[in-house]
C-alpha positions as CSV (number, residue, x, y, z in Angstrom):
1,X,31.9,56.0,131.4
2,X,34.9,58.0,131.9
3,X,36.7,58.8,129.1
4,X,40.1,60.9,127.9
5,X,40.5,63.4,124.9
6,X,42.4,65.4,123.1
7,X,42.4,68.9,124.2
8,X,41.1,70.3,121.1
9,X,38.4,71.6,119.6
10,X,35.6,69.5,118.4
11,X,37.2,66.8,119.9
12,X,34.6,66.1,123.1
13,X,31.9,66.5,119.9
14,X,34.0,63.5,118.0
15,X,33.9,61.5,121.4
16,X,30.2,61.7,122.0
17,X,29.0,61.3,118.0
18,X,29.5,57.3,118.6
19,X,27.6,57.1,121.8
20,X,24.4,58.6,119.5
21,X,25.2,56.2,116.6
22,X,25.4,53.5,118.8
23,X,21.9,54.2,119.9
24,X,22.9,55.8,123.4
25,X,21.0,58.1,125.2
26,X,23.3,60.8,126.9
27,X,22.3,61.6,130.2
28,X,24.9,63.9,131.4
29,X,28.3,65.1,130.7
30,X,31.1,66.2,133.1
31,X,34.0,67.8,131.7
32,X,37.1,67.9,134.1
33,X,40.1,69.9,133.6
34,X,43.5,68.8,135.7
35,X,47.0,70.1,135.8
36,X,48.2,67.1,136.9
37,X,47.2,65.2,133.0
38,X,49.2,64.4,130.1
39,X,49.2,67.8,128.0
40,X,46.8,68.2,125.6
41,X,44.5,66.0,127.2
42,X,41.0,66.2,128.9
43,X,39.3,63.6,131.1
44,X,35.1,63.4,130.2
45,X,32.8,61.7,132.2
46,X,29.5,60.3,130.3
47,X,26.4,59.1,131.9
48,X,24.3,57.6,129.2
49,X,22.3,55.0,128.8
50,X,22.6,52.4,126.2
51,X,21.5,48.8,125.5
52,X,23.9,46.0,126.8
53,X,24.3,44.6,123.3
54,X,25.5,47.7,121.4
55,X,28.4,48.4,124.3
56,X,31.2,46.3,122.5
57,X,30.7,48.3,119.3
58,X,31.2,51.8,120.7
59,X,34.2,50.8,122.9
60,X,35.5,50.0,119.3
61,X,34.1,52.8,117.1
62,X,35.6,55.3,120.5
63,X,39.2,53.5,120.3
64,X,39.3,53.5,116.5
65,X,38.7,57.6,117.3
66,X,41.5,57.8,119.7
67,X,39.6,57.7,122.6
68,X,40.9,56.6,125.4
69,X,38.4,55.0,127.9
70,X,39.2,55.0,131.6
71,X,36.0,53.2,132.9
72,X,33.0,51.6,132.3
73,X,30.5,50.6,134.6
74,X,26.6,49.8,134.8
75,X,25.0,52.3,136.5
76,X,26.1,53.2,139.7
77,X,24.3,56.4,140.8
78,X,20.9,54.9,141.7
79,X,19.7,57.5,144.6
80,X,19.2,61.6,144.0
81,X,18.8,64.2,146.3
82,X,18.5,68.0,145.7
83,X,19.6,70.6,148.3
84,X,19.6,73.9,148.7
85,X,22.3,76.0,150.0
86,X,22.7,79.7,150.8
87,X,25.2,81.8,152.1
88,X,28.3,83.7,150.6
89,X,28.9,80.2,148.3
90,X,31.5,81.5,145.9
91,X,33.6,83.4,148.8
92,X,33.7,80.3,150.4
93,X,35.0,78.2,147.5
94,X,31.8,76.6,146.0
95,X,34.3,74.2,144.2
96,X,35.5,72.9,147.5
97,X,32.4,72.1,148.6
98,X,31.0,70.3,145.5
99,X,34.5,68.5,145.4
100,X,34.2,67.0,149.2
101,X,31.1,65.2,147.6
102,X,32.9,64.1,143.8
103,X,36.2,62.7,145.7
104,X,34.5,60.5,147.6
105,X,33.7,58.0,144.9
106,X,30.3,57.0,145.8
107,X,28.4,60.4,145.5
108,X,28.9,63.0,142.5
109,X,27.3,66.6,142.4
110,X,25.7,65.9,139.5
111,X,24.2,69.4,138.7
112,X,23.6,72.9,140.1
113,X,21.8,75.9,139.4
114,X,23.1,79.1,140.9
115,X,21.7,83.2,141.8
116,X,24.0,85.5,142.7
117,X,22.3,88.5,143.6
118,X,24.5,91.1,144.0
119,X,29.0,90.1,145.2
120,X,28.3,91.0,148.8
121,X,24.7,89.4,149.2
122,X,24.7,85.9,149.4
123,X,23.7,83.6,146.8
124,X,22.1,80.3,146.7
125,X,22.2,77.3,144.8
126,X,20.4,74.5,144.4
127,X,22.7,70.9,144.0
128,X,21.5,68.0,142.9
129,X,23.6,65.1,144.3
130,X,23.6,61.7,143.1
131,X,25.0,58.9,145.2
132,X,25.2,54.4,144.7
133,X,23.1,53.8,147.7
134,X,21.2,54.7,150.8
135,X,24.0,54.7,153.1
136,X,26.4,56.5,150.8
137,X,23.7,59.1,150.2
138,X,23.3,60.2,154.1
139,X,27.2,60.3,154.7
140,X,27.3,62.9,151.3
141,X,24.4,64.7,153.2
142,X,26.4,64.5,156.4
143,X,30.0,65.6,154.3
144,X,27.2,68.9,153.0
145,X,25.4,69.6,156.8
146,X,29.9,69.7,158.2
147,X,30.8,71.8,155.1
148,X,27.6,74.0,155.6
149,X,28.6,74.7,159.5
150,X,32.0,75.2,159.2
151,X,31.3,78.0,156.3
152,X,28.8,79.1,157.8
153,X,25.7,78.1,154.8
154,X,22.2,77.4,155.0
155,X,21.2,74.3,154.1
156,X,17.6,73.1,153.2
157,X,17.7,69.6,152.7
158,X,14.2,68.0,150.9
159,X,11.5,66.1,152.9
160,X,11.1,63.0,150.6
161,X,13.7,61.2,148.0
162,X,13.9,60.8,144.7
163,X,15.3,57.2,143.2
């Protein structure tokens, strides 16, 4: 679900109090910030999981909040894949990389945990990637192995999947 909030605070709390009453289970949470919005707003991405019959009900109790929702889909992210990269990742603009993955609409980074040592040793990070399928999953890897060259990263990619 991708929703849209008021930039204020307690407000992302507010949005994601339904999804709990409604009986949801919240998987993940991606909060985005872009220029380019309305002021004073904040687009929210939820992964949760919640039973088919209970969606109508929190569409209604988010609108009757003011939350705005964006899209809502069945779950799309089926495949997961962890990788591990090291090199000089925040000199080379770790948000770059993660966001040639997120903008391609089939594959999200959907977590990452980060050591930085030391600002001129290199750091490593392992990203968890999340993608709708097979094939969409090996052209995020490939998008990751061209990003790793060309800035010159390490990257360890895992022997088995995980679904």
């Amino acid at each position: 679900m991708k929703i849209e909030v008021k930039d204020a605070p307690g407000q992302l709390v507010a949005a994601l109090k339904p999804i709990s009453e409604a009986g949801g289970n919240i998987i993940a949470v991606i909060h985005e910030w872009d220029p380019t919005l309305r002021p004073k707003t904040r687009i929210v991405q939820v992964v949760l999981d919640l039973p088919e019959d209970r969606i109508d009900g929190l569409v209604e109790s988010l609108t009757s909040r003011g939350v705005s929702i964006l899209r809502m889909g069945e779950e799309r992210l089926l495949m997961k894949r962890s990788v591990i990269m090291i090199g000089h990742l925040m000199h080379t603009d770790l948000s770059d990389t993660v966001d040639q993955i997120d903008c391609t609409g089939f594959a999200e980074v959907v977590e990452i945990h980060m050591t930085m040592p030391g600002i001129a040793q290199r750091s490593s990070a392992l990203l968890t990637v999340s993608a709708t399928n097979a094939a969409h999953m090996e052209t995020a890897m490939e998008i990751l192995r061209a990003v790793a060259k060309k800035k010159d990263l390490l990257l360890v990619e895992p022997m088995e999947e995980s679904i």
